[in-house]
PLY file of the C-alpha trace (Angstrom):
ply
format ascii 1.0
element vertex 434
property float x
property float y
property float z
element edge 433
property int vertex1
property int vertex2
end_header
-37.69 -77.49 -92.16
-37.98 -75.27 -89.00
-38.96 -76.98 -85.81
-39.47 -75.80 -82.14
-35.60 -76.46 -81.29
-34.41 -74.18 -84.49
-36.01 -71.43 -83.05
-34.87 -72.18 -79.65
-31.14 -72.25 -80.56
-29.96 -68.94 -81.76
-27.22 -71.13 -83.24
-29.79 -72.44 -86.27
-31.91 -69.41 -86.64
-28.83 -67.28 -87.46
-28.43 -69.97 -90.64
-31.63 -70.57 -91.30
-32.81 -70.38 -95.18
-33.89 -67.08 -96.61
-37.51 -66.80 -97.60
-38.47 -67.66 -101.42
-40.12 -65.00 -103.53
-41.54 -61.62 -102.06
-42.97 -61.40 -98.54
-45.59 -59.08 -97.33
-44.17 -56.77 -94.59
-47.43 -56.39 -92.61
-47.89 -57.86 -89.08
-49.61 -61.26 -88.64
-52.70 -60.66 -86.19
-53.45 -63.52 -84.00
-56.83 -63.14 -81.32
-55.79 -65.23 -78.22
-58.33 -65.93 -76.05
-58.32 -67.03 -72.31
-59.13 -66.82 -68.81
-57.54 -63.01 -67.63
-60.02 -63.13 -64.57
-61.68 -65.17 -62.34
-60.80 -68.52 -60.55
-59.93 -70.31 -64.21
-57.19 -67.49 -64.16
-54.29 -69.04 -62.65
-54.55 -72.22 -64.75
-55.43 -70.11 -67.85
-53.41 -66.65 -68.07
-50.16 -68.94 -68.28
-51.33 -69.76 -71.54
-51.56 -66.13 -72.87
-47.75 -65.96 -71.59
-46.50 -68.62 -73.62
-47.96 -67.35 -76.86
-46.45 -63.79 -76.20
-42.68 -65.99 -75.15
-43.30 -67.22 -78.49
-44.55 -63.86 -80.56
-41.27 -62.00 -78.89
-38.94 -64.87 -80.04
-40.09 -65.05 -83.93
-40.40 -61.18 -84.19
-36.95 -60.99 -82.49
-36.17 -62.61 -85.69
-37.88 -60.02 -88.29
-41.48 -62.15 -87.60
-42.80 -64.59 -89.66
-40.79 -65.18 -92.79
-38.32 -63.05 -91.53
-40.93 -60.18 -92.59
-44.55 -60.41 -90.81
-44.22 -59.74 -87.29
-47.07 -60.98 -85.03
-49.23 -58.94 -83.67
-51.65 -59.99 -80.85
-55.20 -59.57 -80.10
-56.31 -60.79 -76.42
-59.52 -61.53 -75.39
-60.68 -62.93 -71.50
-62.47 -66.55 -71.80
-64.59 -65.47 -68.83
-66.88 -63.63 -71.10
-68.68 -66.53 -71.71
-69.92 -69.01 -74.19
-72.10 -66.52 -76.14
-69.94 -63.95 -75.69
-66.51 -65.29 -76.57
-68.77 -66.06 -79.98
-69.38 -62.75 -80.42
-65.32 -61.72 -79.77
-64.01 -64.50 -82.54
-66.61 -63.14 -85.07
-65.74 -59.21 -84.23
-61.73 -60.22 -84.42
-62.07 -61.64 -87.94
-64.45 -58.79 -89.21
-63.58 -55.80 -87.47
-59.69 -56.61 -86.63
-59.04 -58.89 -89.93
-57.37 -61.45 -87.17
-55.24 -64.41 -89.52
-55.51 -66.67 -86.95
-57.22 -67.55 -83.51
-55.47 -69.51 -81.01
-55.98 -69.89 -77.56
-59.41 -71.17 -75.13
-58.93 -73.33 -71.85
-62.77 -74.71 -71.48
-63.83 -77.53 -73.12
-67.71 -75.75 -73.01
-66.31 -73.11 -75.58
-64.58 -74.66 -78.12
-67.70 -76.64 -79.38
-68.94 -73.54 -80.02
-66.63 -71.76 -81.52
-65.48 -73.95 -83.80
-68.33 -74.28 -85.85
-67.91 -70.20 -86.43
-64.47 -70.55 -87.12
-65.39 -72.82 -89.93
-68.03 -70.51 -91.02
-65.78 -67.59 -90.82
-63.40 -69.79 -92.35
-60.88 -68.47 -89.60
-57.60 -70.62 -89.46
-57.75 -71.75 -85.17
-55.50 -73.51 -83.66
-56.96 -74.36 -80.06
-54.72 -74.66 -77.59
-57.42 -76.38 -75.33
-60.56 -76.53 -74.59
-59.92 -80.36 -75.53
-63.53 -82.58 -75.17
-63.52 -84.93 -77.03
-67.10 -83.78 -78.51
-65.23 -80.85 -80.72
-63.84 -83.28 -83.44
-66.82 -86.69 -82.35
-69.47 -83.99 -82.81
-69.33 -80.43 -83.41
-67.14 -80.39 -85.98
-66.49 -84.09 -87.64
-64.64 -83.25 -90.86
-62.86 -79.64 -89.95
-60.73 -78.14 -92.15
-59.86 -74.98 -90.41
-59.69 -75.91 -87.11
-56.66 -77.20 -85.28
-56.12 -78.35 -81.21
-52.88 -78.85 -79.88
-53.53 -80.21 -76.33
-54.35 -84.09 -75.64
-58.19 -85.07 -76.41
-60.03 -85.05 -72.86
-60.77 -88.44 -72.56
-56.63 -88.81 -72.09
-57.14 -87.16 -68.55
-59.39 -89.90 -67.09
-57.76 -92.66 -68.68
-54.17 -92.00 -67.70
-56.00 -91.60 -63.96
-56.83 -94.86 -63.91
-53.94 -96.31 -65.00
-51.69 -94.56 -62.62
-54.16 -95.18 -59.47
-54.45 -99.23 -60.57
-50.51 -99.35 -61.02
-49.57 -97.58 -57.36
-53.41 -98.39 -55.60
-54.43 -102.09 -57.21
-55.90 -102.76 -54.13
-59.40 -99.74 -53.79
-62.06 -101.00 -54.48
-64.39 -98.29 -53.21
-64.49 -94.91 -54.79
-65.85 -91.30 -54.38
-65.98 -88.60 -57.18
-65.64 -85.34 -56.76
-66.00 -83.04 -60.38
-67.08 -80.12 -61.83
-70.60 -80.29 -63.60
-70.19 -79.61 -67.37
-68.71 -81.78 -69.90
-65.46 -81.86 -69.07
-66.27 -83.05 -65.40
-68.52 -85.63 -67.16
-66.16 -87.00 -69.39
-63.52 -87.70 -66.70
-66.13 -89.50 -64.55
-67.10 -91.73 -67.25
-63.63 -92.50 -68.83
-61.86 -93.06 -65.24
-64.92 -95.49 -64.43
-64.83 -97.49 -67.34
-61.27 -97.93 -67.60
-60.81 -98.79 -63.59
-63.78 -101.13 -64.28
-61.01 -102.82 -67.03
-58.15 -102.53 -65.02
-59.10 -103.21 -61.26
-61.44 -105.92 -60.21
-64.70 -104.79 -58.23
-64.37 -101.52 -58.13
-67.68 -99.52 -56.88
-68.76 -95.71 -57.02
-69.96 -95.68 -53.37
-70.23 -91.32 -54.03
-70.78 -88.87 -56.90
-70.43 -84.89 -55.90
-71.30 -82.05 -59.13
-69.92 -78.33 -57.50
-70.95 -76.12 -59.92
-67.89 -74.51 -62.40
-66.81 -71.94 -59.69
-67.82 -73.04 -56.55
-65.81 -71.72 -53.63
-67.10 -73.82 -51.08
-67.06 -77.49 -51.34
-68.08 -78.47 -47.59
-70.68 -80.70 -48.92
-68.87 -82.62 -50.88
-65.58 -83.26 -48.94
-67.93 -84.29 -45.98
-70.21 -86.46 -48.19
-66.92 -88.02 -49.41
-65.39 -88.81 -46.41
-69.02 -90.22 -44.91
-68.95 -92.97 -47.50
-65.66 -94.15 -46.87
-64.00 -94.45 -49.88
-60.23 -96.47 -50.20
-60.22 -93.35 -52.60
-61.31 -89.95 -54.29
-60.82 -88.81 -57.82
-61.73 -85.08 -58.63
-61.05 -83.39 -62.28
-61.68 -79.82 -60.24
-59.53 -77.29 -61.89
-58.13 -73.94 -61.70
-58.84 -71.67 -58.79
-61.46 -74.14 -58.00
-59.12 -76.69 -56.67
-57.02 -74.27 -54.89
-59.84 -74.09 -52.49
-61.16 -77.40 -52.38
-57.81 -79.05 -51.35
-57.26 -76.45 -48.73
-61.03 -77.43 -47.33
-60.00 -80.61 -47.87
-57.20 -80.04 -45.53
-59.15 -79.00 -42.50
-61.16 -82.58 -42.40
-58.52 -84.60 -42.87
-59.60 -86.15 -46.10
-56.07 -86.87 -47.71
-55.32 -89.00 -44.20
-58.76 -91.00 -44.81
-58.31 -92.20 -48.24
-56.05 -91.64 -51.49
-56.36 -89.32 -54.13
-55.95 -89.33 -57.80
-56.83 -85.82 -59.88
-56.35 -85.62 -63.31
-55.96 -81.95 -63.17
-54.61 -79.92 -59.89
-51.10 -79.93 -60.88
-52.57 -77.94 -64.40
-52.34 -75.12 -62.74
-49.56 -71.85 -62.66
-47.06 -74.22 -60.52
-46.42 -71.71 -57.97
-50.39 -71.54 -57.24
-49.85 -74.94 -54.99
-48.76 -74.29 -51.35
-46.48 -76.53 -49.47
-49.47 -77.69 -47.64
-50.83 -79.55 -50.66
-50.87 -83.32 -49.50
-47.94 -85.46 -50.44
-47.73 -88.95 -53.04
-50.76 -88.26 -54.26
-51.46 -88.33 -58.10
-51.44 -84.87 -58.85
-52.88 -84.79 -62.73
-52.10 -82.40 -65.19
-54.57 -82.64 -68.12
-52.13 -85.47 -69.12
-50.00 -82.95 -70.99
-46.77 -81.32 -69.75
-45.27 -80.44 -66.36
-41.97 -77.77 -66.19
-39.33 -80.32 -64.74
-39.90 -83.51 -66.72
-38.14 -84.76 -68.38
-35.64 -83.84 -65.52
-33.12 -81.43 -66.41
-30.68 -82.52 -69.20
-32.13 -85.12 -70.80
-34.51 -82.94 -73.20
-32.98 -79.97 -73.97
-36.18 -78.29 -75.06
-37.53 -78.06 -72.56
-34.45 -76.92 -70.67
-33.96 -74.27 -72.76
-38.35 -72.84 -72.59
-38.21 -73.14 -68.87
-35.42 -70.63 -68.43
-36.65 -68.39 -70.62
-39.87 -68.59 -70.11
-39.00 -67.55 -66.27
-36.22 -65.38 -67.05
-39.43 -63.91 -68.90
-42.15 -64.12 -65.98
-40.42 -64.87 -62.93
-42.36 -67.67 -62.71
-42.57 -71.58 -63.94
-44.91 -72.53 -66.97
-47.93 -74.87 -66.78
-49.29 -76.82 -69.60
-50.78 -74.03 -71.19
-48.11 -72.29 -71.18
-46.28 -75.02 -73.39
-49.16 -75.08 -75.37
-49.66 -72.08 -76.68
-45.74 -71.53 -76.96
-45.78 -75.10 -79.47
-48.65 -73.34 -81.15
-47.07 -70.40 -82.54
-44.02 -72.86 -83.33
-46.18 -75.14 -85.10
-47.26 -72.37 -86.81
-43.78 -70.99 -87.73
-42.79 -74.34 -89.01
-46.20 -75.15 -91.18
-45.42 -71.07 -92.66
-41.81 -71.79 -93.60
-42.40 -75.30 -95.36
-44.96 -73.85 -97.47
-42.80 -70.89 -98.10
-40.23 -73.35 -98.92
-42.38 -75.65 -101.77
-44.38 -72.32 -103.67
-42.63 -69.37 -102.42
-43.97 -65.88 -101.72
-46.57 -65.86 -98.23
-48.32 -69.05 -98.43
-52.50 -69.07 -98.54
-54.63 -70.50 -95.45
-54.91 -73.67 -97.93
-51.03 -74.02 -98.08
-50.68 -73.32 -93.96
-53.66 -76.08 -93.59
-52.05 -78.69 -95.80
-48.31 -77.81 -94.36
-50.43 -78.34 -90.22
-52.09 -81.88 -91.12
-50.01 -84.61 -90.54
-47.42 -82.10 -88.98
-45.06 -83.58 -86.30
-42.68 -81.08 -84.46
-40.86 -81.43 -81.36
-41.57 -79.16 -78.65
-41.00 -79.02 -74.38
-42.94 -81.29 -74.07
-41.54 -83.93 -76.15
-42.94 -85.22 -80.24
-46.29 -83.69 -80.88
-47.87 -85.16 -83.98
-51.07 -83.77 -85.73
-53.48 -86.12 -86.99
-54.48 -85.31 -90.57
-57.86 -86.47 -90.43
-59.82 -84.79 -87.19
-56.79 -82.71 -86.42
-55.70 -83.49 -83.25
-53.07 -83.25 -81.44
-51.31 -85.72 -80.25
-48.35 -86.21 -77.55
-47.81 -89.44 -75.03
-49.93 -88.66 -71.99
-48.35 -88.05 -68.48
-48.99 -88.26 -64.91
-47.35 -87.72 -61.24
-47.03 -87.67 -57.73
-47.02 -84.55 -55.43
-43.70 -83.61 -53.38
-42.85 -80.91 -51.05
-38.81 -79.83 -52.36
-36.62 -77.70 -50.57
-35.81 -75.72 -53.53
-38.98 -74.52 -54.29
-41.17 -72.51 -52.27
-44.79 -74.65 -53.91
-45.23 -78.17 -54.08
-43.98 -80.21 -57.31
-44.30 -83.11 -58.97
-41.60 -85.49 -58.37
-39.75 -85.64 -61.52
-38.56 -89.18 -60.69
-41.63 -90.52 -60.38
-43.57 -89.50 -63.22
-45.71 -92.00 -65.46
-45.79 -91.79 -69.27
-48.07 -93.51 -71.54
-48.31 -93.78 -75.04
-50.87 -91.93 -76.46
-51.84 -94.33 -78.60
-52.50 -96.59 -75.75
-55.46 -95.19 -74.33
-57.25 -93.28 -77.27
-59.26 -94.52 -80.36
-57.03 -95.14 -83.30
-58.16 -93.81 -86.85
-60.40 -95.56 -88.82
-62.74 -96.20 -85.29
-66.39 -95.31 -85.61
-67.72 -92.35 -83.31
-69.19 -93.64 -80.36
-71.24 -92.60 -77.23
-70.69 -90.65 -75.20
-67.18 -90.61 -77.11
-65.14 -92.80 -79.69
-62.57 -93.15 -77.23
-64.63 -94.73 -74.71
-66.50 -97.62 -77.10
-62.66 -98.54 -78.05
-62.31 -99.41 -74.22
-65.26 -100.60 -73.71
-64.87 -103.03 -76.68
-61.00 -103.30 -76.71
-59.60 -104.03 -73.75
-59.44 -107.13 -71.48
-60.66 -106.65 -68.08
-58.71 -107.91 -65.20
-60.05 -110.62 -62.96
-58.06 -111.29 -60.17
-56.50 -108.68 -57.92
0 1
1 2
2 3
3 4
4 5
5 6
6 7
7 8
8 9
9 10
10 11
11 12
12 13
13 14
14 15
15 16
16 17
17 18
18 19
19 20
20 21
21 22
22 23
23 24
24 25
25 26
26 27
27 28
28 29
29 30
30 31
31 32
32 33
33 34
34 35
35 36
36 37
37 38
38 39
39 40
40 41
41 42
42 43
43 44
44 45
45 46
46 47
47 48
48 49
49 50
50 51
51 52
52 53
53 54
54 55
55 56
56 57
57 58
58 59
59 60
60 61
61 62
62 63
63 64
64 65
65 66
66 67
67 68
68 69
69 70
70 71
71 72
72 73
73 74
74 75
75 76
76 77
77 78
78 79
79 80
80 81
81 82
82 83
83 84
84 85
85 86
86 87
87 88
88 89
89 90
90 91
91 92
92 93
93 94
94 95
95 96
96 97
97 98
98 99
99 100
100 101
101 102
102 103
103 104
104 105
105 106
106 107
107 108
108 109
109 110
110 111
111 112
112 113
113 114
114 115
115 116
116 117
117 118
118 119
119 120
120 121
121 122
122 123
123 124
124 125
125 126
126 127
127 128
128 129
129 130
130 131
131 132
132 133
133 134
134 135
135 136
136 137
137 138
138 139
139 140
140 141
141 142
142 143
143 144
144 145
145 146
146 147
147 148
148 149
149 150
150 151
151 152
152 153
153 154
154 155
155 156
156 157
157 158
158 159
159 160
160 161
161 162
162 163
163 164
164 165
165 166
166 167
167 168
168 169
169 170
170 171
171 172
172 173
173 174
174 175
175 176
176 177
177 178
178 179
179 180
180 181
181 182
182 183
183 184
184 185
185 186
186 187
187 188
188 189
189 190
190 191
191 192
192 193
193 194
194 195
195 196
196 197
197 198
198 199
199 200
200 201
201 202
202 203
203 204
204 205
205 206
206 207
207 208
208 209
209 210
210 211
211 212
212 213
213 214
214 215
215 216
216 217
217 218
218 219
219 220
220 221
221 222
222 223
223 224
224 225
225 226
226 227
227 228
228 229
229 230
230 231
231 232
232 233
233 234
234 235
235 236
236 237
237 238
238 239
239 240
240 241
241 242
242 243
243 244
244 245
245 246
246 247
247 248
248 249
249 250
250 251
251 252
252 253
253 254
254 255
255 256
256 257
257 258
258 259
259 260
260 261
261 262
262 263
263 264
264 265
265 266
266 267
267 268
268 269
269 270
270 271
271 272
272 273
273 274
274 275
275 276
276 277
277 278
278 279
279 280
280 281
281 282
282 283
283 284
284 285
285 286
286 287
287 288
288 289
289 290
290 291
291 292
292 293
293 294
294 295
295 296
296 297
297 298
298 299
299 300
300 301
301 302
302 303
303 304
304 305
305 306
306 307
307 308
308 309
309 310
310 311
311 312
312 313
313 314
314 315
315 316
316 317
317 318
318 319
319 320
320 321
321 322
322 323
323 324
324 325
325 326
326 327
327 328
328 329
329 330
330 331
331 332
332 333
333 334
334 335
335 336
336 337
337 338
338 339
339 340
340 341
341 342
342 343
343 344
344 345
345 346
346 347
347 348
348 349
349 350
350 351
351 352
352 353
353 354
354 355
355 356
356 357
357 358
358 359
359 360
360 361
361 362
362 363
363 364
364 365
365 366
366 367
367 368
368 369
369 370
370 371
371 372
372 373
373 374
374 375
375 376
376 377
377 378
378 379
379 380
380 381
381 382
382 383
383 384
384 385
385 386
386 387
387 388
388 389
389 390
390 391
391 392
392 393
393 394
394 395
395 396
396 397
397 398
398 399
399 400
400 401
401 402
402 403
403 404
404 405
405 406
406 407
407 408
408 409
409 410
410 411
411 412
412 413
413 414
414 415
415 416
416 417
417 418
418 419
419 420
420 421
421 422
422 423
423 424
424 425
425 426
426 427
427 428
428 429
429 430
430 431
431 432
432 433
């Protein structure tokens, strides 16, 4: 079977198998939607780069099957809810799209998964990753697909960096964006630092609006409660400018900082002055230098040509929608390989569930039953290195966790406000002494 390293070794492709039976020679259309404008830009365009890295690699190689090359249909996120609706329904009607791939915010993909069932659209999401897609919106999916770690993975892995380096705060501010994916890190990061370090307290809770461009209120507010330390799940464009506020009062010299998300971002988007050691999230998923160089050659290989591409380093998105098409590639040829000819959406669906492939960013595994992807969650700490004209994170002090480790297993019931966080809540010991 095909996986993400066959097609990044020209070595394998060049042997791999010849299609079975006749294969269509039209082009495979894929709609990729995400953020093209606006502040959500520079964590979201990267993601529209990694899909075409991938579409110029497999039609490089004849396309799909050796035969169907892909053809791609963008579309900008920052439409909106209702209208990014209206874009997946036109793409599959007017454009006769095969798949749709793509969408950063977790306030879209509840909706548009319920169409793409409807439409009975294949969709593989590369984000957009609440929980509430596969708890709620769409329980028992069949068409729908998500490749990027389930939100509640962001707040959880927060926690259990900040109690492994920070055991000792006890009093906390919160700093997020006010929608559901803002929401969800709040609650997950509380409960689990509730589990893992004694007496913790919320002493401050700030809501900026998705977009705000001045957080004065906040970072003020924040430091007037004197926290030990402030977590924020800010993203995007958004935390380019609160961290640089953030700067000008001194915050990062008055307490310490966890994010589960400003390292998400295009890496070259955060400036040397970006505070050092703190825990510089991002979305639990993938950063460009880790592992470090040489000891997964993956990733090695998708970083160099993903700049010698761009001129630029890939975020998680980027990864993510690269995997995507490769995960796609893979499920394509294995179908091809047991009935021959171009396989149906019902072979490519049954080929995706249960899928495991590796990619850059290490083993991802699909679960068969909500369709979820699934990859051991990461974390790290900001450093300023000579070699690079942004701020990294420092590749030898990165901390893994099993992904298993901090989300609900199959076979738990959905809970409120997800399944994820009853499993803590009911699961896990809670530490006592400090």
């Amino acid at each position: 079977a095909a996986s993400a390293g066959s097609v990044l070794s020209p070595a394998k492709t060049e042997a791999q198998e010849k299609p079975k039976g006749t294969i269509p020679d039209k082009p495979y259309k894929i709609g990729h939607m995400t953020f093209f404008t606006g502040a959500a830009a520079v964590l979201g365009e990267p993601s529209y780069k990694g899909h075409i890295l991938a579409a110029e690699e497999i039609n490089a190689q004849g396309g799909l099957l050796g035969k169907r090359k892909i053809e791609t249909f963008k579309a900008d996120e920052a439409a909106g809810t209702d209208a990014n609706v209206k874009e997946m329904r036109r793409m599959k009607l007017s454009e006769g799209i095969d798949l749709f791939t793509g969408v950063i915010s977790s306030g879209n993909t509840p909706a548009l998964g319920p169409v793409a069932e409807e439409l009975k659209l294949l969709t593989i999401f590369v984000d957009g990753c609440t929980d509430f897609l596969f708890d709620k919106a769409v329980p028992n999916p069949h068409y729908i697909f998500r490749i990027t770690n389930m939100q509640s993975a962001d707040g959880v892995i927060a926690a259990v960096a900040t109690a492994m380096t920070w055991p000792q705060v006890r009093k906390i501010a919160h700093i997020h964006p006010d929608y559901s994916y803002g929401r969800n890190a709040f609650d997950h990061f509380k409960l689990a630092t509730e589990k893992l370090i004694p007496g913790t307290k919320v002493v401050y809770e700030g809501w900026p609006k998705l977009g705000t461009t001045d957080f004065t209120s906040h970072i003020t507010n924040a430091i007037a409660a004197k926290p030990d330390l402030l977590t924020s799940s800010v993203w995007g464009g958004d935390y380019i400018a609160m961290y640089k506020q953030a700067l000008r009062y001194d915050l990062f010299k008055k307490m310490k900082f966890t994010s589960m998300i400003a390292f998400g971002v295009a890496p070259h988007a955060i400036g040397k002055d970006h505070p050092e050691g703190v825990i510089g999230g991002i979305h639990s998923n993938y950063y460009w230098n880790y592992p470090p160089a040489g000891k997964w050659p993956l990733n090695d290989i998708f970083v160099k040509k993903y700049f010698d591409r761009w001129k630029e380093y890939p975020n998680f998105q980027s990864e993510g929608a690269y995997t995507t098409l490769m995960l796609l590639k893979q499920s394509v040829e294995k179908a091809n390989k047991l009935a021959g000819g171009w396989p149906d959406d019902e072979a490519i669906i049954t080929m995706l569930e249960g899928a495991s492939i590796a990619g850059p960013a290490g083993y991802l595994h699909i679960r068969p039953d909500i369709h979820q992807g699934y990859k051991d969650a990461v974390t790290g700490f900001s450093k300023n290195d000579p070699n690079y004209p942004f701020q990294i994170l420092d590749p030898s002090r990165m901390i893994t966790v099993p992904i298993r480790s901090i989300t609900a297993p199959p076979g738990w019931p959905k809970g409120e406000p997800t399944s994820t966080y009853t499993w803590i809540d009911k699961t896990w010991p809670k530490v006592t002494k400090a």
